[in-house]
Backbone as a printed PyTorch tensor [residue, N CA C, xyz], in Angstrom:
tensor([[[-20.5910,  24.8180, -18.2330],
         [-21.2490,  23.7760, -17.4620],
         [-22.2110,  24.4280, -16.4600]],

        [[-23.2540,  24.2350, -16.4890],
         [-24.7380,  24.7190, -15.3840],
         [-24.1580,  23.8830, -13.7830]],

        [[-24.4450,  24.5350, -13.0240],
         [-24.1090,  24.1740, -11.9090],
         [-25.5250,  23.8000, -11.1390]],

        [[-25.6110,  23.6030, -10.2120],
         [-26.8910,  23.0920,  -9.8190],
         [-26.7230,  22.9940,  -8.0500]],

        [[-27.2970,  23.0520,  -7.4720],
         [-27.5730,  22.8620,  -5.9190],
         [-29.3150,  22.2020,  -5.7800]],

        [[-29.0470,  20.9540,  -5.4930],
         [-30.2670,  20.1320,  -5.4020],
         [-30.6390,  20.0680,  -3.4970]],

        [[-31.5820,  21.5520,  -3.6620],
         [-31.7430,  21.5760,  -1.8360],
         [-32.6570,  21.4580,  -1.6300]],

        [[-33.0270,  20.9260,   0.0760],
         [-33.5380,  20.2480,   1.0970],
         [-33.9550,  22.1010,   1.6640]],

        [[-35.1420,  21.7550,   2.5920],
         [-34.9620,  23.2260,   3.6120],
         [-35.0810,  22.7700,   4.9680]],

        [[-35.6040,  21.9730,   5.4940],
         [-36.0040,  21.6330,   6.9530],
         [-34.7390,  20.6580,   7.1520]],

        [[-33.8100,  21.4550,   8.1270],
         [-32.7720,  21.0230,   8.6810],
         [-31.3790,  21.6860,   8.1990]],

        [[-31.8050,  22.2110,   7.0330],
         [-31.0210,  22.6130,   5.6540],
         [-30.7570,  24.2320,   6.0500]],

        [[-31.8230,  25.1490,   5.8580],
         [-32.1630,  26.0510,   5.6520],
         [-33.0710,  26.7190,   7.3970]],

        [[-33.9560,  25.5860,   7.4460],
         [-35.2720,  25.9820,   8.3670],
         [-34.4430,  25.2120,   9.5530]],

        [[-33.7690,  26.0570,  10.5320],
         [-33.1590,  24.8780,  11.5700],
         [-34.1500,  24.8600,  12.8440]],

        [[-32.9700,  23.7610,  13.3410],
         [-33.9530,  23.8170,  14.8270],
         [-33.4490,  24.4820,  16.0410]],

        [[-32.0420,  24.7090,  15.7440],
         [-31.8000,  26.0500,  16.6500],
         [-32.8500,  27.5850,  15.8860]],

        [[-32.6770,  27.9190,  15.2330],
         [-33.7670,  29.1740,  14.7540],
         [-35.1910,  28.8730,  15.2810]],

        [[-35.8310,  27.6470,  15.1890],
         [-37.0690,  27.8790,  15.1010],
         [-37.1310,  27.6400,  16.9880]],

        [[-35.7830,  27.0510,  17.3600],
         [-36.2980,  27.2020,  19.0980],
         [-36.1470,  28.7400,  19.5380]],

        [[-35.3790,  29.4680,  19.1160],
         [-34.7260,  30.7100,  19.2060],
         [-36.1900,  31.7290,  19.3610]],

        [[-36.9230,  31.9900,  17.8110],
         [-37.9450,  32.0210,  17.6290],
         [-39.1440,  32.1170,  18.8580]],

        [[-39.1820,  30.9080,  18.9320],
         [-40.8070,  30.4710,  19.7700],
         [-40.0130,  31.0420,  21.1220]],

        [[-38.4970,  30.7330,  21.6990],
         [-38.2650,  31.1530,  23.0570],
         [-38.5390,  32.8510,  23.1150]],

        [[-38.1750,  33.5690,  21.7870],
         [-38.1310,  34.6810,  21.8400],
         [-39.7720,  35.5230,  21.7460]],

        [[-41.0090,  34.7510,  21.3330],
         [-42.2730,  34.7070,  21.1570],
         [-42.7200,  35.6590,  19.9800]],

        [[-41.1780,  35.2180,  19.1060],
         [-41.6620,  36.0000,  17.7970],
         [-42.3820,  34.9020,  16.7650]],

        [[-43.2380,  35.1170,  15.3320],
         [-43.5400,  34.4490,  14.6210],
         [-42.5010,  33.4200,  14.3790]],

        [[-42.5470,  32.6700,  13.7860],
         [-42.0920,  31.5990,  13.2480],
         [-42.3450,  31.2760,  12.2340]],

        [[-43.4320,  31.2860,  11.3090],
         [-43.5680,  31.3730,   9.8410],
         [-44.3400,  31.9290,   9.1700]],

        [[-44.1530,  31.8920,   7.8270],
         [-45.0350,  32.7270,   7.1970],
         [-46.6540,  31.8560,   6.1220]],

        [[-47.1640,  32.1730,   5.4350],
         [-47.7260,  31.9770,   4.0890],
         [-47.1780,  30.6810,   3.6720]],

        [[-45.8080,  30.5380,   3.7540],
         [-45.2460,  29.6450,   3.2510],
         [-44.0870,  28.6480,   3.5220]],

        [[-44.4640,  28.5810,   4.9160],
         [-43.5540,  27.5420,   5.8910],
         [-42.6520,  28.2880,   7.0660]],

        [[-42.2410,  27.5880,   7.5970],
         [-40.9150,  27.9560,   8.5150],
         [-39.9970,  29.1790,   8.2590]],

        [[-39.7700,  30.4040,   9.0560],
         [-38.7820,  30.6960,   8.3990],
         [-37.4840,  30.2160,   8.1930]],

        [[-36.5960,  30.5850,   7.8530],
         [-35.0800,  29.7410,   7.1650],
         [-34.5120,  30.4120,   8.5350]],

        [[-33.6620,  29.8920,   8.9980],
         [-32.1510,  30.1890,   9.4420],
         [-31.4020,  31.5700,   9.4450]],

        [[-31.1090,  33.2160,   9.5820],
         [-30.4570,  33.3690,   9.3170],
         [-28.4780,  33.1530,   8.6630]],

        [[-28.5020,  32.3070,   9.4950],
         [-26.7980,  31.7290,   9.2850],
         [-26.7890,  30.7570,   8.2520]],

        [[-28.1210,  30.2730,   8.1230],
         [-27.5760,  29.1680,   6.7380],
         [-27.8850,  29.7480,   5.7460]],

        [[-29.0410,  31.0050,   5.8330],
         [-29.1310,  31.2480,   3.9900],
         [-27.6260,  32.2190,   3.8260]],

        [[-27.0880,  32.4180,   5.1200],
         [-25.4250,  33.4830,   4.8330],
         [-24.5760,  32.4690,   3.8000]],

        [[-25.0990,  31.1050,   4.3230],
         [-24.4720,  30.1370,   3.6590],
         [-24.2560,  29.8480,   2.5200]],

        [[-25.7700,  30.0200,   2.2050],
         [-26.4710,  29.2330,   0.9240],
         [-26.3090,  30.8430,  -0.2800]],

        [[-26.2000,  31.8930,   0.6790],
         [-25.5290,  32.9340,  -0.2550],
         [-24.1710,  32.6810,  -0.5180]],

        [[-23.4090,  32.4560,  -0.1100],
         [-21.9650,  32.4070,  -0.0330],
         [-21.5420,  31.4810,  -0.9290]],

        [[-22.3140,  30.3160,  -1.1880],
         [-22.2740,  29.4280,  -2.2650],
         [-22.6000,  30.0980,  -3.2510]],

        [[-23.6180,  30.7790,  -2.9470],
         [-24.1080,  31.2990,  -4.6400],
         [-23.2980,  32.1580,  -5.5200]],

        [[-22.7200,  33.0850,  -4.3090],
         [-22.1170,  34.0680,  -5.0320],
         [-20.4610,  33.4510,  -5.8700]],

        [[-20.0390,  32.3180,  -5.1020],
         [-18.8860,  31.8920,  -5.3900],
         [-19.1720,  30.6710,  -6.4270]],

        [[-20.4540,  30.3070,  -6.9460],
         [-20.2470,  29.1180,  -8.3560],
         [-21.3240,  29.7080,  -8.9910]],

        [[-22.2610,  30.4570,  -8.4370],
         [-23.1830,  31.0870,  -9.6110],
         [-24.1640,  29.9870, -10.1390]],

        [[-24.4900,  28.9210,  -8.2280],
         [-25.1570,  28.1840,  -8.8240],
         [-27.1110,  28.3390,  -9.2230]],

        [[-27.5970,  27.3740,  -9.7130],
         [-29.3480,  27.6840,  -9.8750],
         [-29.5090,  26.5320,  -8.6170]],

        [[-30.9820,  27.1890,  -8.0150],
         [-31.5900,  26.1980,  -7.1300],
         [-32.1910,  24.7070,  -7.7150]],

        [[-32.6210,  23.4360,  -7.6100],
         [-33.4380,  22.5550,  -7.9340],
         [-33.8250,  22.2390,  -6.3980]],

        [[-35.3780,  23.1470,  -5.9570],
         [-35.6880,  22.2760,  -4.7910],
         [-36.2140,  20.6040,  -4.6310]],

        [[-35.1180,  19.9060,  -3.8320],
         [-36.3260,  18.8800,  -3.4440],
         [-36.4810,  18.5730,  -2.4790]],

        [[-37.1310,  19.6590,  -1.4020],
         [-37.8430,  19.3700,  -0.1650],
         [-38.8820,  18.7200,  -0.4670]],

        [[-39.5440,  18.4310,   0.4440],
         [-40.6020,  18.0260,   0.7440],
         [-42.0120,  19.4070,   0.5930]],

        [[-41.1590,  20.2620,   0.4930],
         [-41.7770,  22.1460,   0.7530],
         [-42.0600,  21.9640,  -0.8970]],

        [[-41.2020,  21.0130,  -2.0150],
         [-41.8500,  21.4910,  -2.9740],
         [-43.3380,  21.5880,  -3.7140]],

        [[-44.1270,  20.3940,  -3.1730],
         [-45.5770,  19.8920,  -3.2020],
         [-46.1380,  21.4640,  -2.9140]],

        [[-45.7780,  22.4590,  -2.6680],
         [-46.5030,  23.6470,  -2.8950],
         [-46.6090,  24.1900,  -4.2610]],

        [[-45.6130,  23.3570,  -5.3530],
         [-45.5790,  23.4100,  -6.5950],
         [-44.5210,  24.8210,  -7.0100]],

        [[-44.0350,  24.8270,  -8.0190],
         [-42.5220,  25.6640,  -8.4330],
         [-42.6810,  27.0960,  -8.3160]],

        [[-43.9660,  27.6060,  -8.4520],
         [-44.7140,  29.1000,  -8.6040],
         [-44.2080,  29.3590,  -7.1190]],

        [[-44.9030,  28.9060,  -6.3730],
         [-44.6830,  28.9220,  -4.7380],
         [-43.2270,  29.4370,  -4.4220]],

        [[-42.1690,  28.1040,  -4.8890],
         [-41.7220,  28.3460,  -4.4740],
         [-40.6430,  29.4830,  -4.9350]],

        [[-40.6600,  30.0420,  -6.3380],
         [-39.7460,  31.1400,  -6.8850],
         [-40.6500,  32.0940,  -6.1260]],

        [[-42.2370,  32.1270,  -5.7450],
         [-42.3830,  33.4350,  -4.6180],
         [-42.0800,  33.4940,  -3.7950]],

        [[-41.8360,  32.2970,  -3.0050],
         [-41.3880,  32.6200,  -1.5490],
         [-39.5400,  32.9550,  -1.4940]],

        [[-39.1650,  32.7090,  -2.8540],
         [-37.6990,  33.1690,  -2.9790],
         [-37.5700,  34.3300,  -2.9430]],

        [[-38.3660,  35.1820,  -3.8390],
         [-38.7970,  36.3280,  -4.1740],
         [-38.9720,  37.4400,  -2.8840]],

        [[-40.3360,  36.8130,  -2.4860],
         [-40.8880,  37.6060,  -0.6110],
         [-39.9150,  37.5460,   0.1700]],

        [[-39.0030,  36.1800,   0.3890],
         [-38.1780,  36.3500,   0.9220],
         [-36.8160,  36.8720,   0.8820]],

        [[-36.4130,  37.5600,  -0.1020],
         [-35.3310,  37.8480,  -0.3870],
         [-33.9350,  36.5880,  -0.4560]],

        [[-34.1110,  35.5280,  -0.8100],
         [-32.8350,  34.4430,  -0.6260],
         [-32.2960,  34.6220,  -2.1730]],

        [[-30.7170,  34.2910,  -1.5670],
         [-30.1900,  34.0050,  -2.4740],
         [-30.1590,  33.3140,  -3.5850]],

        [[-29.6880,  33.9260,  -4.5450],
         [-29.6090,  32.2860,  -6.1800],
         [-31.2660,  32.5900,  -6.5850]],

        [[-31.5910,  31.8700,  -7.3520],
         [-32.5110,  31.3180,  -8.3870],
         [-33.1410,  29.8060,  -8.5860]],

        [[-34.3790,  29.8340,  -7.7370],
         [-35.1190,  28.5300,  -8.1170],
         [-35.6110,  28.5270,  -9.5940]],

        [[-34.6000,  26.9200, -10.3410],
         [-35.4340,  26.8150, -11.5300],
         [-35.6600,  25.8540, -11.7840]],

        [[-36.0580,  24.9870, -10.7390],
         [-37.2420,  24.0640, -11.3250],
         [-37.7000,  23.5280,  -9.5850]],

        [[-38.1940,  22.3800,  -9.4580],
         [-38.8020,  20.8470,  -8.3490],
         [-38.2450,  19.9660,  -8.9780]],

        [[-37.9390,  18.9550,  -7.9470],
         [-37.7180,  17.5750,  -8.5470],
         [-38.8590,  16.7460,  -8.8120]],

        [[-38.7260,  15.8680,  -9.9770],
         [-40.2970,  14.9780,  -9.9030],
         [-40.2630,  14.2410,  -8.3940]],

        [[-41.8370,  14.1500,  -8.7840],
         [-42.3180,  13.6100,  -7.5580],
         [-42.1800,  11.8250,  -7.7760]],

        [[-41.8140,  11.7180,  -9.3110],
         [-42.0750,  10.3630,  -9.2790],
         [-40.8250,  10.0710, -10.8780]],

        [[-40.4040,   9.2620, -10.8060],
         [-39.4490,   8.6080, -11.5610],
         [-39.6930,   8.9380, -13.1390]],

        [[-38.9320,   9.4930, -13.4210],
         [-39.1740,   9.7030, -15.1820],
         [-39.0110,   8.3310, -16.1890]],

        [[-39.8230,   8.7170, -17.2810],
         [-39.7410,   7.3000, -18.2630],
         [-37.9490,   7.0910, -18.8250]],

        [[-37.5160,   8.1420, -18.9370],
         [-36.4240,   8.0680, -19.6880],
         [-35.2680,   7.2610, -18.5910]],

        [[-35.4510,   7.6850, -17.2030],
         [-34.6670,   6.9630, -16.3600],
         [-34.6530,   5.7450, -16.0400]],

        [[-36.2420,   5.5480, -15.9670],
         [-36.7940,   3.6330, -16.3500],
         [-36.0550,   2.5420, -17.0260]],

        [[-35.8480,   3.5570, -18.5810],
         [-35.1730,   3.0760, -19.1980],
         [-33.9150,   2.4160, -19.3480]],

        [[-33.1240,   3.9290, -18.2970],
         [-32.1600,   3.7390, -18.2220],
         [-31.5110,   2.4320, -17.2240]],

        [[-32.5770,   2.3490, -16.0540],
         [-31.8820,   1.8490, -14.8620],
         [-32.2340,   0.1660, -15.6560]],

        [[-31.0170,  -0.2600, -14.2810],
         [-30.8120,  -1.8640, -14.8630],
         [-31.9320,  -2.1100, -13.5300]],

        [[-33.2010,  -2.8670, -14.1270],
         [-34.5090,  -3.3970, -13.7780],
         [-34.0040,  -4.9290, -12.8160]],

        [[-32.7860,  -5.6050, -12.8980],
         [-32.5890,  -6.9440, -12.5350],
         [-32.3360,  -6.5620, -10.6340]],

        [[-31.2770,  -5.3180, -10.9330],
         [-30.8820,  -4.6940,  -9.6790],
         [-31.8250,  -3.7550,  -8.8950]],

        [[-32.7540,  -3.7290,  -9.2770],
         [-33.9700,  -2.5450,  -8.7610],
         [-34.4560,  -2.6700,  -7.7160]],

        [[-34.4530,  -1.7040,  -6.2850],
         [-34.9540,  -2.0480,  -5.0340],
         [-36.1670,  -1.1040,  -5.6350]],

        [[-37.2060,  -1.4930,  -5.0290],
         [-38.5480,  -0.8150,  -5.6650],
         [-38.6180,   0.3510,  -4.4290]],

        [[-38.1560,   0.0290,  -3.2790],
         [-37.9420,   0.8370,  -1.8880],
         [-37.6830,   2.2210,  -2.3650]],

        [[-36.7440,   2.1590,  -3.2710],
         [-35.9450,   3.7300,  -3.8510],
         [-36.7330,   4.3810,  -4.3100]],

        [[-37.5600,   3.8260,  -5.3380],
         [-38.8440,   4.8520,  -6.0910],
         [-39.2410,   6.0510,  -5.9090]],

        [[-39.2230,   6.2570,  -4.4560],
         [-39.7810,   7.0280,  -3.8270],
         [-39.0230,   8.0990,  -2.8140]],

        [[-37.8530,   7.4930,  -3.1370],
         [-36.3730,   8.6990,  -2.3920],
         [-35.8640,   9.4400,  -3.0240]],

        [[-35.4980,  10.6710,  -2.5350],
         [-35.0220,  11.8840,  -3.3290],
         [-33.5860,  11.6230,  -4.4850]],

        [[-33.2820,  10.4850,  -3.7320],
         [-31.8520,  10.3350,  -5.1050],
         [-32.5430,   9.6670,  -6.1770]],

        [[-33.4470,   9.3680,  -6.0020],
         [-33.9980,   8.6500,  -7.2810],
         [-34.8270,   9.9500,  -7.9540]],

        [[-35.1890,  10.3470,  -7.1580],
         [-35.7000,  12.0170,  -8.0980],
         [-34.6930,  12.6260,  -8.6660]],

        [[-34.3600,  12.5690,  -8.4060],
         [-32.6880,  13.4280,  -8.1310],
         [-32.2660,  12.8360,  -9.7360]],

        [[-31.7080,  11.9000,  -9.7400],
         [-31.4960,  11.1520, -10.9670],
         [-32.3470,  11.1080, -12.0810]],

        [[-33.6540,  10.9810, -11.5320],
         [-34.5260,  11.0630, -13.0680],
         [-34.2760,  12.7690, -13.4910]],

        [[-34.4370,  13.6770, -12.3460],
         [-34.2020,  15.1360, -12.9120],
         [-32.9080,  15.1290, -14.0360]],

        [[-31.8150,  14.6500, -13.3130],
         [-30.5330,  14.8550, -14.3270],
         [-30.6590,  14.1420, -15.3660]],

        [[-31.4930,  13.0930, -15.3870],
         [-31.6230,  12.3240, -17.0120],
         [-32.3440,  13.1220, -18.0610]],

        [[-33.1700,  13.7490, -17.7830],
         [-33.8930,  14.9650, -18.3470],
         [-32.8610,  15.8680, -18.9150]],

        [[-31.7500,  16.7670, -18.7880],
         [-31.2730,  17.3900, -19.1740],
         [-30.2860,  16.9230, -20.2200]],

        [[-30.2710,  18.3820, -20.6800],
         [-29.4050,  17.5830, -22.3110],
         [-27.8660,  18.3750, -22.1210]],

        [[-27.7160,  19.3360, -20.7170],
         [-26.6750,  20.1570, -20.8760],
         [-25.3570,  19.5230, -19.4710]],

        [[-24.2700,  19.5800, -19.6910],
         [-23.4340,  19.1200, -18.6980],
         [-23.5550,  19.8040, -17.3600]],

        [[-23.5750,  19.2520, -16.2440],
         [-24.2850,  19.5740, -15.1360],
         [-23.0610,  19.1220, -13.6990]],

        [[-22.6050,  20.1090, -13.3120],
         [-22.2870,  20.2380, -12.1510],
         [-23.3210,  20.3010, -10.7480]],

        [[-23.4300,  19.2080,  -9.7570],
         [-24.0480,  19.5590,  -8.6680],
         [-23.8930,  18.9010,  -7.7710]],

        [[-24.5440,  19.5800,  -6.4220],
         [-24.6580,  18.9500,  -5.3190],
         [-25.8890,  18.7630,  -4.5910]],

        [[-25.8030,  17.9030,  -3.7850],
         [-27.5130,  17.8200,  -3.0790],
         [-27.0890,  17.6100,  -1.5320]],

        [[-27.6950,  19.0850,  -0.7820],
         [-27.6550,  19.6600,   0.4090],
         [-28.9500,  18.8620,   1.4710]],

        [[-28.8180,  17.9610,   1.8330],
         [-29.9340,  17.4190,   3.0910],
         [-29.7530,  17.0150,   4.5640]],

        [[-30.6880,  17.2860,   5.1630],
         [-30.1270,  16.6180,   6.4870],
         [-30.3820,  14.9820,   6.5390]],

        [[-30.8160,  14.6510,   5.8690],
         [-30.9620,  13.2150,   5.9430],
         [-30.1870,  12.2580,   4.6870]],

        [[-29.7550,  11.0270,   4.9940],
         [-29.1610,  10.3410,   3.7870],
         [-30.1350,   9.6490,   2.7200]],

        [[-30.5780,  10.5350,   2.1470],
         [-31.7990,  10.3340,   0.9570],
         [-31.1440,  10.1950,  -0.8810]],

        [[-30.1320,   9.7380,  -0.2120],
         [-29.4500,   9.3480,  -2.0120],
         [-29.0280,   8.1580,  -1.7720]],

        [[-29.0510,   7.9980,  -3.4620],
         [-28.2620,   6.7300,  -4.3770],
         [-26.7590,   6.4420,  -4.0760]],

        [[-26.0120,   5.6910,  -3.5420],
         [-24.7270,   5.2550,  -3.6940],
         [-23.8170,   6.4930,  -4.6720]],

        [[-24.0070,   6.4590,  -5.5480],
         [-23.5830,   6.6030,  -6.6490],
         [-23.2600,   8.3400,  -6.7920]],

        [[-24.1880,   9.1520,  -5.8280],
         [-24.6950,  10.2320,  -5.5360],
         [-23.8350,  10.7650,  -4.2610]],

        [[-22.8780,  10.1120,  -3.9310],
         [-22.1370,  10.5570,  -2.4300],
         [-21.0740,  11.8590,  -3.1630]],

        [[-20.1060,  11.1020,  -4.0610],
         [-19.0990,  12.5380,  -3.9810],
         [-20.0350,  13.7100,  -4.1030]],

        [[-21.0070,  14.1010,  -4.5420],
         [-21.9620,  15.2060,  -4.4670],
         [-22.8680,  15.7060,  -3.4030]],

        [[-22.7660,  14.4960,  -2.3330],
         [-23.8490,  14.9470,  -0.9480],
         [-22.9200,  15.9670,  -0.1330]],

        [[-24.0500,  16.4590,   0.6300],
         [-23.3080,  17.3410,   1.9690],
         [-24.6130,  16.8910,   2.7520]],

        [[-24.0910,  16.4300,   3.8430],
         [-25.3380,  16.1520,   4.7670],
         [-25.1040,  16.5920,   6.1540]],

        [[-26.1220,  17.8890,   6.2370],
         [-25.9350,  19.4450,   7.2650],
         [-26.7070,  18.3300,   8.5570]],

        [[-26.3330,  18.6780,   9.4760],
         [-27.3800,  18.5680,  11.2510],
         [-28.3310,  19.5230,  11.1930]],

        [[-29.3820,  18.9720,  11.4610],
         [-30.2520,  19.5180,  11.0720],
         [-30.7190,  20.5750,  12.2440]],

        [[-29.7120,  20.7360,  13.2820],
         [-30.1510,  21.6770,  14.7360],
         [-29.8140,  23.0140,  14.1210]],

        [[-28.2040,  22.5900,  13.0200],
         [-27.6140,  23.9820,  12.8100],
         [-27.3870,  24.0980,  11.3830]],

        [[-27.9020,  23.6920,  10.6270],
         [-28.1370,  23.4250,   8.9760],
         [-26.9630,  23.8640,   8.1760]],

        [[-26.4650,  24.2690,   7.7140],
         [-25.4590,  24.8060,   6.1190],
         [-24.9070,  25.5940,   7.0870]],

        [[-23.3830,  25.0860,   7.4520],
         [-22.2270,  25.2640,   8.1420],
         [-21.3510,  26.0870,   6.9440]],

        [[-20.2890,  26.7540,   7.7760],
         [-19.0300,  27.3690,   6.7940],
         [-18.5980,  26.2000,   6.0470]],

        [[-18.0890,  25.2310,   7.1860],
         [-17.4550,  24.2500,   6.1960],
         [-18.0190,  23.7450,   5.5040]],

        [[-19.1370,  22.7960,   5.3530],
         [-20.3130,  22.5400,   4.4150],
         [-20.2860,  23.2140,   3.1540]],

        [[-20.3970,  24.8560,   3.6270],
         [-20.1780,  26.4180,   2.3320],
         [-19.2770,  25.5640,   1.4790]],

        [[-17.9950,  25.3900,   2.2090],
         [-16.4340,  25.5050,   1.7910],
         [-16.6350,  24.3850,   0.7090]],

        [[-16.8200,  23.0960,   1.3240],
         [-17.2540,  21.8450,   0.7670],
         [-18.1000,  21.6070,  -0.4590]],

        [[-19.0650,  22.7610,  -0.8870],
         [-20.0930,  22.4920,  -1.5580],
         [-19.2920,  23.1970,  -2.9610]],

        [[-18.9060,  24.6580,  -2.2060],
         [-17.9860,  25.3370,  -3.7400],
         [-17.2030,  24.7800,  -4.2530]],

        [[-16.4360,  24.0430,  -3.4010],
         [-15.3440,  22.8750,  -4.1400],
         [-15.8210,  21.8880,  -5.0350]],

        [[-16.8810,  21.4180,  -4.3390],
         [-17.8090,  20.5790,  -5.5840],
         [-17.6870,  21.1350,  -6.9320]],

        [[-18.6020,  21.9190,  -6.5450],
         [-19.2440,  22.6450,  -7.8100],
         [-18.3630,  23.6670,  -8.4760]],

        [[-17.5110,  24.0040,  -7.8560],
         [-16.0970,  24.4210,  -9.2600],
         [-15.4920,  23.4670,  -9.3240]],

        [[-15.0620,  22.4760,  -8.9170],
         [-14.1640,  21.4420,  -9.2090],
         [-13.2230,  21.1390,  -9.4820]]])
């Protein structure tokens, strides 16, 4: 079974204790390619990795730099795991299909659990995951799989603890 971590970075990764830390300390703050991350949450977001061996699916808002971007800035930056893919930006046909049209808030279209969902309709292989955000940007349906970090101090131990349990199960 492919495991999956469907992550967020701003609040997630990019906190707001780091980036006050940062500017108080009058060092840079980002690079080429956004904010830097957190030390303590990518300890995190390693600690997950190493314990389910999961792949990245970003869906920040950071992904609109497009997927190249972002496996370089994985790369330059040295983070943990493996980005392999973005979420669509927009609802797949096959999920269209799927969803019941009578019940449809058109509001959702455009929220990450609905990306989120058309991504997993796409795949043909059994899929373990979770989706890491600071904000509540999912589907109902999508909770036993959320972790939703504060975004001052992003991807907590327990959060860690919480997410591997997921995703070994």
């Amino acid at each position: 079974m492919n495991k999956i971590i469907f992550l967020d970075f701003d609040g997630v990764l990019n906190t707001e204790y780091y980036q006050g830390l940062l500017q108080y300390q009058g060092k840079p703050w980002q690079d080429e390619y956004g904010a830097f991350f957190d030390p303590k949450s990518v300890k995190q977001l390693k600690k997950i990795i190493d314990a389910t061996d999961a792949d990245i699916v970003v869906e920040s808002s950071w992904k609109y730099l497009g997927l190249d971007a972002m496996k370089k800035l994985w790369d330059v930056r040295n983070l943990p795991g493996r980005v392999i893919d973005i979420t669509p930006s927009s609802v797949s046909d096959e999920h269209l299909i799927n969803i019941n049209l009578d019940y449809l808030d058109t509001s959702i279209l455009h929220c990450k659990g609905i990306e989120i969902a058309s991504w997993l309709t796409e795949q043909t292989e059994d899929i373990s995951y979770v989706i890491i955000d600071d904000e509540y940007v999912i589907l109902e349906s999508q909770l036993p799989h959320f972790i939703l970090t504060n975004p001052y101090e992003g991807i907590t131990e327990e959060q860690a603890n919480r997410t591997i349990s997921i995703l070994n199960g």
